[in-house]
Steps between C-alpha positions, in 0.01 A plus 500: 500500500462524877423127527804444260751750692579194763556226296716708307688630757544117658625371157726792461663384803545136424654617207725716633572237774537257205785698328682565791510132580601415158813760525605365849469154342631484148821736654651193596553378158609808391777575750582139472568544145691852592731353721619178288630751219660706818218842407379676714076650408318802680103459600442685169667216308333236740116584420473478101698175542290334778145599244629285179706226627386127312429343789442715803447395878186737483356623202424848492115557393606644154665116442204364641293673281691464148533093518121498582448743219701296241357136620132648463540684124842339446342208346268335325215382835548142404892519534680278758655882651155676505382548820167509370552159385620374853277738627154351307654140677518578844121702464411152368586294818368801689156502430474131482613519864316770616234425337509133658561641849214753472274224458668293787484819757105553388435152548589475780435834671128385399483132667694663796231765553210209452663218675602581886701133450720649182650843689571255818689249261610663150566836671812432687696313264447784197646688810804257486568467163593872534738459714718239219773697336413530135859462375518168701148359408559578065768256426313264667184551358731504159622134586154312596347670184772331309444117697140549439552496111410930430787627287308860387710685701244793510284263786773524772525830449094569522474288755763726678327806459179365577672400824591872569161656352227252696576677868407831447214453295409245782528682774319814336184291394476424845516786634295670213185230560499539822500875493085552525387531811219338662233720437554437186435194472237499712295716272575267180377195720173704575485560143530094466777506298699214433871420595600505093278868510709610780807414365464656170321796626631611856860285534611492132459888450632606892783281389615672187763789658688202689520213246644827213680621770642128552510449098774802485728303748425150359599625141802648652626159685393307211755693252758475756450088612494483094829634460646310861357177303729616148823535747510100574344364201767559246290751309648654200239709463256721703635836737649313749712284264645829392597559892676215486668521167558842606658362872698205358690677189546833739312715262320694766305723296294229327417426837387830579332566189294183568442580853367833377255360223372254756413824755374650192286200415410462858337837497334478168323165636359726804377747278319222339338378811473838602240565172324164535431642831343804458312352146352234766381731830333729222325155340429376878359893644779437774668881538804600408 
């Protein structure tokens, strides 16, 4: 309970935060609609309307939380309105990114810690490509997959999250590799051991708490560049389709209720890594 008792308290205070926005907000509506039939409404009046109104400004969290109720158990999972459905589509594109730029970022992290000539040359431009606003750089990557002939539209979108996932993974491994020191590896080359020997059993293993630590940010990015790469696409399907749906037809909570099963599925997929971690130290003898 003690480690509980703060993250309580700092929900309890977004949420009150939250419902005071959502009064402030919605009110306009409301005294709109109070002064076009020539009424006049008190604050007491003002609140219940501002927590049911169709199509709020800001949802209030009880909103929020009854359209992402109803489009998780509302229907059947393989309905066009489940957001499991749309959900299970945009984990698809996910993992095919992030699982793409996870082996991108450890490829590379390796032939930059082997080859002096790959961190002078490769290193900088990864660097770069950072710096190339994601929103700008989908459409396009959307367009030359379409010239090139690739009309699975779940590529572009892998190939977006990839983009996102490869960094932090890359710049981990780095870091993670390089992390023995030199007496270290000293005493493996006394022992004779070979470069694959030290990579597998001093590098490899001293690595471990940076590339998971890297894997919970990369899975992160990866869901998020896979629902940038549904906004531009045309996607009638996956999380972020329902964003846009939700953004272009003014139905704000289906875009909050998909916002809020993507945070959801965000953290599930970090609980994931998080257990793949531990199962793996405890296989390797690394410590928790």
């Amino acid at each position: 309970m003690g480690r509980a008792a703060p993250i309580l308290t700092v929900l309890c205070g977004i949420f009150v935060l939250w419902y005071l926005a959502a009064i402030w907000m919605n009110a306009t509506w409301v005294y709109d609609q109070a002064s076009r039939s020539n009424t006049s409404v008190t604050l007491a009046q003002v609140i219940p309307q501002t927590m049911a109104q169709e199509r709020p400004l800001l949802p209030p969290p009880h909103q929020v939380a009854q359209v992402l109720w109803d489009g998780v158990t509302g229907q059947a999972v393989t309905s066009k309105r489940s957001l499991v459905y749309h959900g299970y589509v945009t984990l698809r594109g996910t993992m095919m990114g992030f699982a793409l730029g996870t082996l991108l970022g450890v490829a590379l992290a390796m032939a930059i810690v082997r080859f002096r000539v790959m961190e002078l040359s490769v290193m900088p431009w990864a660097i770069i490509s950072q710096t190339i606003p994601i929103v700008a750089l989908a459409p396009m990557i959307l367009t030359v997959s379409n010239q090139i002939g690739i009309d699975n539209r779940e590529v572009p979108k892998a190939i977006i999250a990839a983009y996102l996932s490869f960094f932090p993974v890359l710049v981990s491994m780095i870091k993670g590799l390089r992390s023995p020191d030199q007496m270290q590896l000293d005493l493996l080359s006394t022992y004779g051991a070979s470069e694959p020997q030290t990579f597998f059993k001093l590098r490899l293993p001293a690595s471990l708490p940076y590339f998971f630590a890297s894997l919970k940010v990369a899975v992160a990015a990866a869901l998020v560049g896979t629902i940038i790469g549904e906004l531009p696409t045309g996607a009638v399907e996956g999380l972020g389709a329902r964003m846009l749906i939700g953004s272009q037809f003014g139905e704000p909570l289906i875009m909050w209720a998909a916002l809020f099963a993507a945070a959801i599925l965000a953290g599930g997929l970090i609980l994931i890594v998080g257990w793949i971690e531990r199962a793996a130290r405890a296989r390797m003898g690394v410590p928790a």
